[in-house]
N, C-alpha and C positions, 0 to 999 in steps of 0.2 A: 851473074848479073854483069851487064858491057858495063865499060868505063860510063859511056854519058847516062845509062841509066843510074849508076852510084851519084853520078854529080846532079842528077837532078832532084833524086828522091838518096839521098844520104841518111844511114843508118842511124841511129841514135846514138852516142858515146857511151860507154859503159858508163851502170850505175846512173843513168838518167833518173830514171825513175823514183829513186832511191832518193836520188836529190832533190827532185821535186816537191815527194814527200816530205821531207827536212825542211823545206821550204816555204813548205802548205804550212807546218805543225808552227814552226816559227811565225807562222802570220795569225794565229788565232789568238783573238784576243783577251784571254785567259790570262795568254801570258805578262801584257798591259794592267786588265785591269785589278784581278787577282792577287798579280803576283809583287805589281808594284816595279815592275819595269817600265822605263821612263819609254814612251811612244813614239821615239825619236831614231833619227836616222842610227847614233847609236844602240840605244835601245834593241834595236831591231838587229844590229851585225850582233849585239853582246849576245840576244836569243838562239842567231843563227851560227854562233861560236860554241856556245854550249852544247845545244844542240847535235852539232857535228862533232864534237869531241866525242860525249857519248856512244855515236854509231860508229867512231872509228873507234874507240877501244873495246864496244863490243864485237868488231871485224878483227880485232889482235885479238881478242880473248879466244876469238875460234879458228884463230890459226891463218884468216883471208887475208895472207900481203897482199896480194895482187887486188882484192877489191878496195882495200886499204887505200893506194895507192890511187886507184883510179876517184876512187871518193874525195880526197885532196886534190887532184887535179879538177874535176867537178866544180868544187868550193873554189878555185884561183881562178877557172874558166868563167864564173858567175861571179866573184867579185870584180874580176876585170870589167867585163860587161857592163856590169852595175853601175862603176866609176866613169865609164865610155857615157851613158847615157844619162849622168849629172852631169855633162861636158867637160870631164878631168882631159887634159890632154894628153896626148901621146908621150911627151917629155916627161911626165911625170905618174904616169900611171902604175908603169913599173915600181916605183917606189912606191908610192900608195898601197899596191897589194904584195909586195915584201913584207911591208909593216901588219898589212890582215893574215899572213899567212906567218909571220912571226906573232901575233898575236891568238891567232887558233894553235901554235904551236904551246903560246905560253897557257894557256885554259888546260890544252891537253895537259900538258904536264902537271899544272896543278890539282884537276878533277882526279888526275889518275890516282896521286896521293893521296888526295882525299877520301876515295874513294876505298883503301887498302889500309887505311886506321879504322883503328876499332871502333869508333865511332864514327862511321863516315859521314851522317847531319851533321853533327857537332863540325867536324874537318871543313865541309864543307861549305857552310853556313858564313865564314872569314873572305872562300874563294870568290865565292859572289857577289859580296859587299864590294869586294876591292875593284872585281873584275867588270860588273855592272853599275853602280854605284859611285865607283873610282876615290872610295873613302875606306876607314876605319869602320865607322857604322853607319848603317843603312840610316836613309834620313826621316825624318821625325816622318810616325804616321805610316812607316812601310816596315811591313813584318820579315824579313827575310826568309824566315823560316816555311812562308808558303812558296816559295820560289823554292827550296830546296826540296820543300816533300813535293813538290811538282818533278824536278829533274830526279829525282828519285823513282817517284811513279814511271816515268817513261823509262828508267834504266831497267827496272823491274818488268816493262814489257817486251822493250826488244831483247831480253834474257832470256822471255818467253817464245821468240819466234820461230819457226825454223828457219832454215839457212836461205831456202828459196822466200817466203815471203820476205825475209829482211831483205835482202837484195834486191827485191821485185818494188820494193817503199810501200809495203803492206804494212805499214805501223799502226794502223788502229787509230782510237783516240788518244 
């Protein structure tokens, strides 16, 4: 392909699709009304945080640095965006998505533990309170615990994938 034919019609970035999916899954409103996750601008990065932790520790679980890696830059490439088009500006944007990608960092690490105790509901059920929530416990009226067998259920699908539909953002319901 020439040069001007790339700049006009440009490839897709790795893992597009993947992230779209992540995307889509994080906009159904399951996860609002079900789950008890608040409908909100937060709300919505805490869904799209969890969310990506799980496909990236399911991309470490099977060995994919490189899709890993490109799946993070994806999630900074679309929060950047995101902040561009609430009109954050340029001075500050950068900071803005240090703090989302220090915070997809902090999820990851805590689902991963969670995850790797003998009880990983139980483990997990604290991570989401604090991380969604930004309390102790979840507030009056919101059960946590369908928000957990929810990220449960989807860890349990993309366990089921194979390596091309995971990558391809074939994730089902």
């Amino acid at each position: 392909m020439s040069f001007c034919a790339r700049l006009l019609h440009p490839s897709e970035p790795p893992l597009a699709a993947l992230w779209s999916a992540i995307a889509a899954q994080a906009r159904r409103p399951e996860w609002y009304l079900r789950c008890g996750v608040p409908d909100t601008l937060d709300g919505r990065f805490d869904v799209v945080a969890l969310l990506t932790a799980l496909v990236l520790l399911e991309l470490e679980a099977r060995g994919l640095r490189r899709e890993t890696a490109w799946l993070t830059e994806r999630f900074v490439d679309d929060m950047e965006g995101s902040l561009r088009q609430l009109g954050v500006g340029d001075l500050v944007v950068g900071k803005h998505v240090g703090r989302m990608v220090g915070a997809l960092g902090g999820r990851l690490g805590a689902v991963r533990a969670a995850l790797a105790a003998p009880k990983p509901a139980t483990a997990l059920e604290p991570v989401v309170v604090r991380n969604v929530w930004r309390a102790e416990t979840a507030p009056p009226g919101v059960d946590p615990s369908a928000l957990v067998a929810r990220l449960l259920d989807v860890r349990r699908r993309l366990a089921g994938l194979p390596d091309g539909d995971l990558l391809a953002g074939r994730l089902g319901n």
